[in-house]
Structure formats: structure tokens, C-alpha cells
C-alpha positions as CSV (number, residue, x, y, z in Angstrom):
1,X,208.1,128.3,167.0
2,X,210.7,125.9,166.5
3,X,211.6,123.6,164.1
4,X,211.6,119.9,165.1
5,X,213.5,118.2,166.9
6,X,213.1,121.1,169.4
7,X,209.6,121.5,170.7
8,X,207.8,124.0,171.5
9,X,209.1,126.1,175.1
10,X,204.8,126.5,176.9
11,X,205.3,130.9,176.4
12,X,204.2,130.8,179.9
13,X,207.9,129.9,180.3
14,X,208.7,133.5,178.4
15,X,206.5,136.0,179.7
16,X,206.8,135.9,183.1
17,X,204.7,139.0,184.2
18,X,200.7,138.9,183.4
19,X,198.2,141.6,183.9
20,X,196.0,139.8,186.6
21,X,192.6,141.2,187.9
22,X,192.0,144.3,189.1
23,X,191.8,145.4,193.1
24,X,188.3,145.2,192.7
25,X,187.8,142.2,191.2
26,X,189.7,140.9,193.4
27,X,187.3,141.6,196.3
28,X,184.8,140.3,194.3
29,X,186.3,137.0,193.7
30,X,186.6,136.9,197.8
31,X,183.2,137.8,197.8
32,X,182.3,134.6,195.5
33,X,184.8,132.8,197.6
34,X,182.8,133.8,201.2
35,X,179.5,133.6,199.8
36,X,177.3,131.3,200.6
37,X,176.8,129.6,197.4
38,X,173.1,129.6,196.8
39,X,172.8,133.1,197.6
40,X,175.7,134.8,195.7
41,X,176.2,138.4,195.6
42,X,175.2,139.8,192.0
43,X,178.8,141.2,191.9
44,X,180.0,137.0,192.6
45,X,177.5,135.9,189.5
46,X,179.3,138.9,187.4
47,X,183.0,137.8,188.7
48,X,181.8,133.8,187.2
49,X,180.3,135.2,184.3
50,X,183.1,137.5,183.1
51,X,185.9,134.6,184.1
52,X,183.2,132.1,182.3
53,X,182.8,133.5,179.0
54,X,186.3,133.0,177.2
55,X,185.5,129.3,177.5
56,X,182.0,129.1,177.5
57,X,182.5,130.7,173.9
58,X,185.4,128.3,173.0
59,X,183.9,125.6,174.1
60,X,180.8,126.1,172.2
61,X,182.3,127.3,168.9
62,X,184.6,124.5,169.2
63,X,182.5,121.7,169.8
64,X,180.2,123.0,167.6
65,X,182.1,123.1,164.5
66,X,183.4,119.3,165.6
67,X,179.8,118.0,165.3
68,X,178.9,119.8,162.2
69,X,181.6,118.3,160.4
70,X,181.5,115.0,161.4
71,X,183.3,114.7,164.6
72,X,186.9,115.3,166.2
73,X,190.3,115.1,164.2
74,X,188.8,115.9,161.3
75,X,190.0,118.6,158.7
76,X,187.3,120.2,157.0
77,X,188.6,123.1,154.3
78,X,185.9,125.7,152.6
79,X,185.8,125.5,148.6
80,X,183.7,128.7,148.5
81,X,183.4,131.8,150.8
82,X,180.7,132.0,153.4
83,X,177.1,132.9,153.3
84,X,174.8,134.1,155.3
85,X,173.6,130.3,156.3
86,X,176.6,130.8,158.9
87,X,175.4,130.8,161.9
88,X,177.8,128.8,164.1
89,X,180.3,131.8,165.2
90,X,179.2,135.3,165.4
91,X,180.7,137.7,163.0
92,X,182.1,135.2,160.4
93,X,184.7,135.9,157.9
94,X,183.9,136.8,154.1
95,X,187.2,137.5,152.8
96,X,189.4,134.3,153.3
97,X,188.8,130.1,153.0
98,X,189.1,128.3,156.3
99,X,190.4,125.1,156.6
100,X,189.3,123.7,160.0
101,X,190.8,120.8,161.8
102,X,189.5,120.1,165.4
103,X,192.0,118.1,167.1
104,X,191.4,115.8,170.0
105,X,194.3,115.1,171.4
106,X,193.4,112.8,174.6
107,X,193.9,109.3,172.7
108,X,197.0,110.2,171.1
109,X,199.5,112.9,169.5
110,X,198.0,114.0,165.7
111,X,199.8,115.1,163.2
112,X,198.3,117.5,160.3
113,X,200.7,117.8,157.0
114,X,200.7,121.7,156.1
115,X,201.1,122.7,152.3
116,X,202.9,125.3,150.3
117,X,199.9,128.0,149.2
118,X,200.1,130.4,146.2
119,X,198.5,133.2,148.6
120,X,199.9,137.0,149.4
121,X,198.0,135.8,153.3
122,X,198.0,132.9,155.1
123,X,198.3,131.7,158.5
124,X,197.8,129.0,161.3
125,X,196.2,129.6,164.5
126,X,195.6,127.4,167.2
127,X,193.0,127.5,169.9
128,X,192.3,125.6,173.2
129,X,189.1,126.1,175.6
130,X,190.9,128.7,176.6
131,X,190.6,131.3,174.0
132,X,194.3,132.1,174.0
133,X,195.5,132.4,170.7
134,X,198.6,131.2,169.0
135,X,200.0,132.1,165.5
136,X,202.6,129.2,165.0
137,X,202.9,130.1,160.8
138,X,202.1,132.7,159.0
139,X,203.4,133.8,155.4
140,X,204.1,137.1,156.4
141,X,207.1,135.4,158.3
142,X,207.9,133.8,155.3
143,X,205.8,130.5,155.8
144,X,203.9,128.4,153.8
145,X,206.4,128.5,150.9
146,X,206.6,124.4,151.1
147,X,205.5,121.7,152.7
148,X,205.7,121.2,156.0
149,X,204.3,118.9,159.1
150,X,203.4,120.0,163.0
151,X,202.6,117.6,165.6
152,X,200.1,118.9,168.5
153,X,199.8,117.5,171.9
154,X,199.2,118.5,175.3
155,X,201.0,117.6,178.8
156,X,198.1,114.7,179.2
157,X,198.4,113.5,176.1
158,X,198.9,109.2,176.6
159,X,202.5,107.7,175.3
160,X,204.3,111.0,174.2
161,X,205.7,113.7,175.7
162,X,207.7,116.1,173.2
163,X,210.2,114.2,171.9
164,X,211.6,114.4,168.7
165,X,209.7,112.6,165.6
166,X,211.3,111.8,162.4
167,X,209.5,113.5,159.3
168,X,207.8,115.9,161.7
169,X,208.9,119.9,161.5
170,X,207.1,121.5,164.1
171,X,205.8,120.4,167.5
172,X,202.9,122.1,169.2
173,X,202.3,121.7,172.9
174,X,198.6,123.2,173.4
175,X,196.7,124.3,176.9
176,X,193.5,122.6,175.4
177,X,193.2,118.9,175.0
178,X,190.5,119.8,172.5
179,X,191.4,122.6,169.7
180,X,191.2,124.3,166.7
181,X,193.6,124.1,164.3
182,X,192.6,126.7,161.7
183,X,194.1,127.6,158.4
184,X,192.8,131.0,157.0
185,X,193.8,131.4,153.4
186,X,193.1,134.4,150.9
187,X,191.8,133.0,148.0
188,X,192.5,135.6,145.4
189,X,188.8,135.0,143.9
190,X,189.4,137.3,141.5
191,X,191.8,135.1,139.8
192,X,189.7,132.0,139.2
193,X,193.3,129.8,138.3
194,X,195.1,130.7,141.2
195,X,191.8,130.0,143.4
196,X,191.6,126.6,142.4
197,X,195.0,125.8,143.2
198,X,194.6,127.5,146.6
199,X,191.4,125.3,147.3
200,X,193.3,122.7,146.0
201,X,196.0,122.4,148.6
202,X,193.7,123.5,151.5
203,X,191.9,120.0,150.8
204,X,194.9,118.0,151.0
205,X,195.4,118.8,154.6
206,X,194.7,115.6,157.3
207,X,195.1,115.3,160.4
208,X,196.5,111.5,161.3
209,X,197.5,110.0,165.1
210,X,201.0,109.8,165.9
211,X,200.6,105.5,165.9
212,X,199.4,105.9,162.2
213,X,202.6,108.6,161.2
214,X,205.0,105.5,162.7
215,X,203.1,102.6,161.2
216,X,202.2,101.0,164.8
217,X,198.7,100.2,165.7
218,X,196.5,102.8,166.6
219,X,195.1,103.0,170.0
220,X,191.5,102.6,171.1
221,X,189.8,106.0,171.0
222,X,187.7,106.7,174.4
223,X,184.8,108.8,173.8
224,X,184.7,112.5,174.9
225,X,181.7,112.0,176.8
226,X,181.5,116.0,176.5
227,X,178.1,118.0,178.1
228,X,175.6,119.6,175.3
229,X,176.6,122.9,173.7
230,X,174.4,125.9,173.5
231,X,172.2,127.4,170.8
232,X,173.8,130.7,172.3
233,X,176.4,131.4,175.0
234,X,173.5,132.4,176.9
235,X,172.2,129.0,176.8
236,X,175.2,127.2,178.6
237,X,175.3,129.8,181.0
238,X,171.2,129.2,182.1
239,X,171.1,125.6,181.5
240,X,174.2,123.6,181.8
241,X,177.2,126.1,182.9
242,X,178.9,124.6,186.0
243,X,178.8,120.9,183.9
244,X,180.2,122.5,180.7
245,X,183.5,124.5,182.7
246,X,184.3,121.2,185.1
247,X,185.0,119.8,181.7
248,X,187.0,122.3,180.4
249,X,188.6,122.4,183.7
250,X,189.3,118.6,183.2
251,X,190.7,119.5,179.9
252,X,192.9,122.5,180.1
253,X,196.5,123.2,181.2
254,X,196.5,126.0,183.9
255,X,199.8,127.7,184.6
256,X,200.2,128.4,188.3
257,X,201.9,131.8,187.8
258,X,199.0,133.1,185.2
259,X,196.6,135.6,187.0
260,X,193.9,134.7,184.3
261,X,194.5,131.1,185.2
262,X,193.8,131.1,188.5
263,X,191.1,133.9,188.4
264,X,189.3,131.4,187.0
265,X,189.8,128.4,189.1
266,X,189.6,130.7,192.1
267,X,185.8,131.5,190.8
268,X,185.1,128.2,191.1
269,X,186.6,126.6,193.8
270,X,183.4,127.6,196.5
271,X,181.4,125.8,193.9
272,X,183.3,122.7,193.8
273,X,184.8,122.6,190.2
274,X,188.1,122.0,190.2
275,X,190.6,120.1,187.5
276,X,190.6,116.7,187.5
277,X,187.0,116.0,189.3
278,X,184.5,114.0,187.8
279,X,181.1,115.8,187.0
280,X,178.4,115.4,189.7
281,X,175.2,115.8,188.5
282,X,174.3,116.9,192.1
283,X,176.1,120.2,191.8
284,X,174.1,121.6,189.0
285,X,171.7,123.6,191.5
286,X,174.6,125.3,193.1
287,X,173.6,128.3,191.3
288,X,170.5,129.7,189.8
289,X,170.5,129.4,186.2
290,X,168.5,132.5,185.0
291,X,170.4,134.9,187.4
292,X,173.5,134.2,185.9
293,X,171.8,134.4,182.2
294,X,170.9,138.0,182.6
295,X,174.3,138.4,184.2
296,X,176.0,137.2,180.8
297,X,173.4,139.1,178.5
298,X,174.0,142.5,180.5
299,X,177.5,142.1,179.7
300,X,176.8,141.0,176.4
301,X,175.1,144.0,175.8
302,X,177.7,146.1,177.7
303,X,180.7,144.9,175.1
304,X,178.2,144.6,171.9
305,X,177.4,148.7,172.5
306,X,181.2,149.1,173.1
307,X,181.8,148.3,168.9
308,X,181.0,151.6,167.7
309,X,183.2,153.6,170.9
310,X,186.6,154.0,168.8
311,X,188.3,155.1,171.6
312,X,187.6,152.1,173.9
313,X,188.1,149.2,170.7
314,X,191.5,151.2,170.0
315,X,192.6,150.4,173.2
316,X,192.0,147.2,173.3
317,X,193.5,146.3,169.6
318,X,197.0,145.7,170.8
319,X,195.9,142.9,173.6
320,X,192.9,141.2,171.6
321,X,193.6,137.2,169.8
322,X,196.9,137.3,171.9
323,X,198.6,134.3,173.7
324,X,198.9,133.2,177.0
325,X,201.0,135.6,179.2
326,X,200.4,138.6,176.6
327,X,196.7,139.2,176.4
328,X,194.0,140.1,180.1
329,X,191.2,139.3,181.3
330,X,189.1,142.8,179.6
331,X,189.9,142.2,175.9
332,X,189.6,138.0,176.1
333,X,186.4,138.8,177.6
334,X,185.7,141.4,174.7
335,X,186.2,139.6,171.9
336,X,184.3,136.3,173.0
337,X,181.6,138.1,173.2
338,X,182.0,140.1,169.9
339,X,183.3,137.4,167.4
340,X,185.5,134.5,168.9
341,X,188.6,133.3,167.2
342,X,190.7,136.0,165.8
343,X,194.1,136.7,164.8
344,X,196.3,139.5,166.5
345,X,197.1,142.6,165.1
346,X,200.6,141.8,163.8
347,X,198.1,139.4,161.0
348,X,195.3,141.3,161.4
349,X,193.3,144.4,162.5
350,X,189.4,145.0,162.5
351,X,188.0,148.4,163.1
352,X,184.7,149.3,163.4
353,X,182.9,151.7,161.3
354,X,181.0,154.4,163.4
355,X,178.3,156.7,162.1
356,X,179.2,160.6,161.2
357,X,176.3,161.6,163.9
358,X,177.3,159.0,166.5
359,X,173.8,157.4,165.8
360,X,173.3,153.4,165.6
361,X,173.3,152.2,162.2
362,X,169.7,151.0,161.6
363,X,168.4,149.2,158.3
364,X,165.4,151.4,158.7
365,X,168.1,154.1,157.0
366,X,170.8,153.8,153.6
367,X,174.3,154.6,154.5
368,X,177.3,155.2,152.4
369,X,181.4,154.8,153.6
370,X,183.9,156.9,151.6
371,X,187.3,156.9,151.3
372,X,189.5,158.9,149.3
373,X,192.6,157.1,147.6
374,X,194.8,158.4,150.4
375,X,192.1,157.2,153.1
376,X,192.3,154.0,152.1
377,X,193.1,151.3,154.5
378,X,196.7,150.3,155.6
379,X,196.5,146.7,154.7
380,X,199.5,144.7,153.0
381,X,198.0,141.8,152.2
382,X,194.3,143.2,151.5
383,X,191.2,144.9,153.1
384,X,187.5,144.1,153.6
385,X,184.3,145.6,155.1
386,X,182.0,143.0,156.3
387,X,178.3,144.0,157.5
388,X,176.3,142.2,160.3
389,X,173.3,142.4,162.2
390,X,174.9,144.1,165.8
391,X,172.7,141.7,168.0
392,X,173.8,138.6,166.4
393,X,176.3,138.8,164.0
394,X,175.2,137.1,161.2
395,X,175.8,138.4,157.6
396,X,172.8,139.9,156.3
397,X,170.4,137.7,154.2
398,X,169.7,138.4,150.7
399,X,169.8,136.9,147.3
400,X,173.1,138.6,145.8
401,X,175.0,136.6,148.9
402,X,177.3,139.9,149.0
403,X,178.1,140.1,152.5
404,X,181.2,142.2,151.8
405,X,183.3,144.6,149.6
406,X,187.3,144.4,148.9
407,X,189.3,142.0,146.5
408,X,187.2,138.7,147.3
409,X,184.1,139.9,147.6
410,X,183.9,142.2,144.7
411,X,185.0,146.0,144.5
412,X,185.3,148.9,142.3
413,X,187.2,151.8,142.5
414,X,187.1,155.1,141.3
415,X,189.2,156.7,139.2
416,X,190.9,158.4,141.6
417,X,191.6,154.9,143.6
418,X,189.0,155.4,145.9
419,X,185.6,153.8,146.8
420,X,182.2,155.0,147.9
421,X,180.4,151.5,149.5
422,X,176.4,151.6,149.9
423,X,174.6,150.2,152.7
424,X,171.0,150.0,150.7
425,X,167.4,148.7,150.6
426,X,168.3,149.3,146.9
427,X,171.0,149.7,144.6
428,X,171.5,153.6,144.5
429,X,171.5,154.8,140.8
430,X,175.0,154.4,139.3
431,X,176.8,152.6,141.9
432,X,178.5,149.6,140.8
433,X,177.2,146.0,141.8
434,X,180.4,145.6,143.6
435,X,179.7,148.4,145.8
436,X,176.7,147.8,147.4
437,X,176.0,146.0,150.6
438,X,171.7,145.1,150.3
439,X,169.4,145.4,153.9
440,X,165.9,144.6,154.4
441,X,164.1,147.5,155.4
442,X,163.0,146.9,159.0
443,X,164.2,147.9,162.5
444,X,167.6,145.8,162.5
445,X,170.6,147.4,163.9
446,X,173.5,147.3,161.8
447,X,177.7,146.8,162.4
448,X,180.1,146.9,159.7
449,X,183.4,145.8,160.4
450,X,186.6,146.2,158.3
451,X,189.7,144.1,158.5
452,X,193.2,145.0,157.3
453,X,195.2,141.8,156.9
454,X,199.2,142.6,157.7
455,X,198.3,146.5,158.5
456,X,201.2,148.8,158.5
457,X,201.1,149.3,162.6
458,X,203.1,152.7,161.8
459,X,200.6,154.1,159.4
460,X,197.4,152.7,161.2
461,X,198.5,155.1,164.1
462,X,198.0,158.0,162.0
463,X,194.8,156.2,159.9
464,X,191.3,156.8,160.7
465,X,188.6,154.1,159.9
466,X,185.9,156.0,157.5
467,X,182.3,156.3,158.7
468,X,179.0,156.1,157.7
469,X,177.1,159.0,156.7
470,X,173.5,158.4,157.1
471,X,171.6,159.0,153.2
């Protein structure tokens, strides 16, 4: 990040190596290539599906969140934390407040005005179709401590092209002509003073066209004209897939030296989607839709049983919510299917919470998580533990709304500093409210996650996530 009037250098331009696929998948993409299109190989459908599903996520949680609050370059910012009523991302957040501004930036340049927060966490991160993720500001580099503007635009954005803007501090060239722009914000909710100044500021934020920031006339807007999203990533993928990615093709910057890049357009070139086409309705038989929906479920199901296999999630920490040129194709893939839009690991870290027998966590059984005071999580800013349903996840539904333990979402230590968290049909005798996670009993499998915001890296080598011991 620099401050204005230097913009932003594309990190494409800085990392010049990238992991790119393996031999393997690189005879499979030739495969896809040589194959006669209606009859592709199952191994083509897989090579589509697994270079599909970064942006087939993306581009429904995107999209999604821009019609739900009330269309594109708009800034919507949470007063309260989540419930369970949640249900456009999987594996939603219960610790911070979001501010949210989808940004379309095909008209015009926008410009949001960023506040000062009274927060020990905040951050910015910014996301294209493309699932790459970028962490312009955070407070743990010191920002945030006053107000500040960033301009966003992208290399086919109409009438500007990165120069500098008076009374702009930051200038943000994106891959996506359509992103996210999200502020995540603790909210020290235990503090009910200091969380009404946080909510507050996260309110003032806007987003306003470059035109309006110089007092000229605004342009006309053109509509996106964009395809239907999906109740599910499945959906797109059986009904509409080849429509939705010429789109994001026609939207997205690809880098000619990125492996990931051109994996992608590589995967789709036999099928006639390529940048800058317009969408012919007449390709939308090129492939057979319910084929390449139990491709994207198998893997679905492949990464979703991958949560509780420490070992394999460990691994992939250090390359997960990474930018362009520092991330690969395995852990993008991974975490669109297991909860898009994250942070990386120098803001954040989320390990999952096995079972003490290796069994899957099953709201047919109570659980409880211990941890001693010198087991407790590595976090500088602050710790949760979230629980979901694995298939979905959703928060679980009950009438408490207590989706979570740690500092926002109520918890109670023990005198010795540490905690004992219940996973319960019912309220075990002498635990404190603040404690316990409720389940319906039925046959529902369960996930909890934790997140340590600004972990000591050092120590979380050495740390091991608790588990669940089965009541």
C-alpha cells in the first residue's frame, strides 16, 4: 500500500514466481483441451470444476450481498452481530461488525472515506471474482488511527487510469470490476460505550464516484446485465455455469505470467469462453449440467471432510485468504468451499476443533472443549469458537442467538483463567450461560471453528487447538 499520489504497483508486478498446477493437472487440462466437448472425460469436468469454484463462490457471495442490500456501490455496516438468519455465506462471522461496500467500478472510479475506530482489531479487505484477497489496512500496522480516503478502480475502468487525486490517500487498482470492499471491526460488546462509537463510525462510511469527489457531473450508469446467482454453488454449477464464468471472464484482470490465471482460461478455451466475448445463449449445452454438479458436490464433500484432519488444514494455513502471486490453486479452492472471504493468517487464523476419539461431532451427542489458562489461544487482539452445522455452515438455530463464546459473544472464565465451553441439548448443571453453545437433538453433524485475530505465529507453532471430548 501506498499513500497517494503513488498508486498501487498490481503485486503481480512483485511476486514473480507462482505455484502453477500440478503435472497432473496439467494433463488433465490437455485432456479438457482435446476432448470433444460434449463428451468430456470425468477428470476434464473435475479440472473445470476445481478451476470454477473460486469464482463461482465469489461471484455468488458477491452478487448476492449486492442485491440483498439494495444494489451495487452501496455501503452497508452491521449495528448488531449476526444470527443464525445468515444464510448468504457459509460459516459467517460472530465475533466482529462488518461493514460491506460492493463496488462496481465499470461506470467510474469510487471513492469510500475510511474512519478512525476505537478498536484493538480492524481491517480492510478487498475482493474481486477472483477470490484473491488483499489486506490494504489493518490496525495491527498501525491503521485506522484517523481518517483516511482510498479510491478503487480497475485497468477498464472509463476516464481514469491511476493518477493522482487531490483529497484521496490511497489508490486501489483491483482484478475484479465488481468487489467487495469489507470492513471487519471488533466491537468490544462488552463495553456498551465504546460499541456505540464503533457502530457509529462504521455507518459513516460511503462510497461516492470519482465525478461526484471532483464536483463534475456524474456519468450515466450502464446496467450490469449480470446472469442469476445460485441458491447454492451447486446451483450455478448445474444450471447456469458456462454463462455466470464468461462474465467473470469479461470482468476480471488476468495476469499472463499467473499459473492460476491461465489454468483457468485454459479450462475454458475448448468451450468457447474467453475475456471479452459476449454471452451466447447457444453455448449453454456445451456441457451437461448434472455431471458437472456431482463433480462440484464430490469435491465439496472431499474439502468439507478435510475440516477436522489437522494435519492437512495446518498445511494449508499459511497460503489460505492470500493475494495474487502468494496463494495456489489447492487452498483457493479449499476455502471457497469451506467459508469464502477470509483474512490471512498475519490478521487471522481459524483452526478447527477435532474430537478426542477422531469421531464426527454429531448433535445426537453433548461435547465439552477445555482449555487450561496456559492452553489458551494465542490471539493478540482476541479469540472465538464459532459452531456450525458441517454440511452447510450456518450457525445453529435457537432462541438464546449464542452462536459463539469469547469476548463478544459472552465468556466466563475460571478462576484459574481457563474455560470449559459446552456443546449441549441443555445447559449442564453449573455452567455459566456464557459457556454454553445450545443444539437440537437430532442427527446434525457439527463443526466448531475458532479464530485467533493477530495470533502470535511463533507461539501458534508450538499451540495445539483443544478438542472435543464427547459427554
Amino acid at each position: 500500500m501506498k499513500r497517494a499520489p503513488a498508486f498501487l504497483i498490481p503485486l503481480t508486478l512483485l511476486f514473480l514466481g507462482c505455484q502453477g498446477p500440478s503435472e497432473e493437472a496439467t494433463a488433465v487440462v490437455q485432456d479438457a483441451t482435446d476432448a470433444d466437448v460434449p463428451t468430456m472425460s470425468d477428470a476434464a469436468i473435475d479440472v473445470l470444476v476445481t478451476r470454477s469454484y473460486p469464482y463461482v463462490a465469489m461471484y455468488n457471495v458477491n452478487n448476492k450481498f449486492a442485491a440483498a442490500q439494495g444494489g451495487w456501490n452501496t455501503c452497508v455496516a452491521d449495528t448488531k452481530l449476526k444470527d443464525h438468519t445468515m444464510r448468504d455465506i457459509a460459516r459467517p462471522n460472530n465475533d466482529t461488525l462488518y461493514t460491506s461496500c460492493l463496488l462496481d467500478l465499470t461506470n467510474d472510479a469510487i471513492i469510500i472515506n475510511i474512519p478512525a475506530f476505537d478498536s484493538s482489531y480492524a481491517s480492510l479487505m478487498v475482493t474481486g471474482y477472483d477470490h484473491y484477497v488483499n489486506i490494504p489496512l489493518a490496525s495491527r500496522r498501525g491503521d485506522f488511527r484517523e481518517p483516511e480516503t482510498m479510491l478503487f478502480y480497475t485497468e477498464r475502468t472509463p476516464g481514469y487510469d491511476g493518477e493522482p487525486v487531490d483529497g484521496v490517500d490511497y489508490i486501489f487498482e483491483a482484478t475484479g470490476d465488481f468487489i467487495s470492499a469489507v470492513f471487519r471491526v471488533m466491537p468490544h460488546a462488552t463495553e456498551p460505550e465504546r460499541f456505540e462509537r464503533i457502530v457509529a463510525a462504521k455507518q459513516t462510511i460511503e462510497p461516492v464516484t470519482l465525478a461526484e469527489f471532483q464536483g463534475r457531473d456524474t456519468m450515466p450508469v450502464q446496467p450490469a446485465n449480470s446472469p442469476p446467482v445460485g441458491q447454492t454453488d451447486l446451483d450455478v454449477f448445474e444450471n447456469n455455469l458456462l454463462e455466470v464464468i464468461q462474465f467473470v471472464f469479461n470482468h476480471t484482470t488476468f495476469d499472463p505470467d499467473n499459473a492460476m490465471d491461465q489454468g483457468v482460461l485454459a479450462a475454458y478455451a475448448p468451450l468457447g469462453i474467453a475475456p471479452g466475448q459476449a454471452w451466447d445463449p447457444s453455448k449453454a449445452d456445451a456441457i451437461d449440467g448434472a455431471r458437472v454438479r456431482a463433480a462440484a458436490e464430490r469435491i465439496q464433500r472431499k474439502w468439507l471432510g478435510s475440516l477436522t484432519d489437522t494435519g492437512t488444514m495446518n498445511k494449508l494455513q499459511p497460503r489460505i485468504f492470500q493475494p495474487k502471486g502468494e496463494t495456489d490453486l489447492e487452498a483457493v479452492l479449499a476455502v471457497s468451499i469451506i467459508g469464502p472471504i477470509g483474512i490471512p493468517q498475519e490478521e487471522a487464523i481459524y483452526p478447527q476443533v477435532a474430537t478426542a476419539d477422531g469421531e464426527q461431532m454429531n448433535a445426537m451427542h453433548d461435547y465439552v472443549i477445555h482449555m487450561d489458562a496456559d492452553e489458551m489461544p494465542p490471539a493478540g487482539a482476541f479469540w472465538s469458537l464459532t459452531l456450525y452445522d458441517l454440511d452447510q455452515g450456518f450457525f445453529i438455530p435457537n432462541d438464546r442467538k449464542k452462536y459463539s463464546v469469547g469476548e463478544n459473544g459472552g465468556m466466563k472464565l475460571d478462576e484459574e483463567g481457563g474455560i470449559d465451553i459446552y456443546i449441549a441439548a441443555e445447559k449442564p448443571e453449573g455452567v455459566p450461560d456464557e459457556n454454553w453453545l445450545p443444539i437440537e437433538r437430532k442427527d446434525l453433524d457439527l463443526s466448531p471453528q475458532l479464530r485467533l485475530y493477530v495470533p502470535d505465529l511463533e507461539k501458534y507453532k508450538t499451540w495445539k487447538p483443544p478438542v472435543a471430548e464427547r459427554l
